[in-house]
C-alpha positions, 0 to 999 in steps of 0.5 A, spaced: 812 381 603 806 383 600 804 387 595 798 391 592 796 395 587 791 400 584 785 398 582 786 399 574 777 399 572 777 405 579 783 409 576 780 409 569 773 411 573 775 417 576 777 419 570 773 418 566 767 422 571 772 428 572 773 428 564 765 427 563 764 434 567 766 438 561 765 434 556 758 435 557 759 443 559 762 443 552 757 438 549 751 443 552 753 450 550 754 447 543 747 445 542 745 452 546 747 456 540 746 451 535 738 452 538 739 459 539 741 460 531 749 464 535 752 458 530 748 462 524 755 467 525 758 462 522 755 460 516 754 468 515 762 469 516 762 463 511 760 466 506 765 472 506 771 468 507 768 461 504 773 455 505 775 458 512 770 456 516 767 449 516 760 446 515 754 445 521 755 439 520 762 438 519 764 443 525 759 439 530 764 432 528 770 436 529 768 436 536 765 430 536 772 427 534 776 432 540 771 429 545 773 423 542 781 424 542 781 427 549 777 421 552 781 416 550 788 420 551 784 421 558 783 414 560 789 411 556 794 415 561 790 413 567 790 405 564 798 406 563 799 410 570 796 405 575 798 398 571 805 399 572 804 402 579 805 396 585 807 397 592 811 392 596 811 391 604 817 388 607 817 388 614 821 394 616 820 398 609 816 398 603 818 400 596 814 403 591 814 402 584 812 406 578 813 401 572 816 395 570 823 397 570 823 401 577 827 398 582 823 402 586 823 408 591 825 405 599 820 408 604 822 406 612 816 405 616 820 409 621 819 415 616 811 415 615 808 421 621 801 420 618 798 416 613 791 419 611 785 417 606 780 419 602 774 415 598 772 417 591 764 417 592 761 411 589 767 407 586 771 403 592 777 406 590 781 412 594 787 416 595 791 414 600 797 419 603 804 418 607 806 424 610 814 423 610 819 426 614 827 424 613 826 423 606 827 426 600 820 428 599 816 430 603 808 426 602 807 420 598 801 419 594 798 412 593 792 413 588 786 409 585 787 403 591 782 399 593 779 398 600 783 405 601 780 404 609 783 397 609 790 398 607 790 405 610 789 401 617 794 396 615 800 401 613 798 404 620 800 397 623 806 397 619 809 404 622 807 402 629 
């Protein structure tokens, strides 16, 4: 039996990049209207509701702090997702498993058609995709492995 598992510091990679998008987005657009005195409204409509709106200064560590949340929220998901994950190969079957009490779901080798593989650029890791027949679901997803092109071919050796 052997066994593999996705790349945990490559899960936490490729989400991170996919947060940093618009992380710096938002990040971007405040120091624009901050530069283009568009915050001014703020103090403006702070002195006719005073205690509605934060301060400059408070409102730019708001941010800072949900930048911060999210992130973390971000790549805790992907560090709980792909550390609990594990797929077993057996000879006639592999199994996989979404946590530490999972007994796993059983795919035949027999019921894979096509197995396709995409690479995250720069990162070694990819996603590698089991198009089922025969079974419940119809496609099965196996993300952040490494060496994606290597064990792509050696699932393919597998259902041959």
């Amino acid at each position: 039996m052997d066994e593999i598992k996705p790349d945990v510091r490559g899960a936490m990679a490729v989400q991170g990049m996919k947060v940093l998008g618009p992380v710096l987005a938002v990040l971007a657009v405040y120091v624009m209207m901050k530069a283009l005195g568009i915050l001014k409204i703020f103090s403006d409509a702070k002195e006719v509701l005073p205690g509605f709106f934060p301060s400059f200064g408070n409102l730019g560590m708001l941010l800072m702090a949900m930048i911060a949340v999210a992130i973390t929220a971000v790549l805790w998901i992907s560090y709980s997702g792909a550390k609990g994950t594990r797929y077993l190969f057996f000879p006639e079957k592999m199994v996989v498993c979404k946590g530490a009490s999972d007994e796993g779901k059983e795919i035949p080798y027999s019921g894979i058609t096509r197995v396709t593989m995409k690479k995250y650029p720069l990162l070694g890791v990819g996603k590698i995709t089991l198009e089922l027949s025969g079974l419940d679901e119809q496609k099965m997803e196996m993300d952040f492995i490494g060496n994606p092109f290597e064990v792509s071919k050696y699932i393919e050796g597998l259902r041959a």
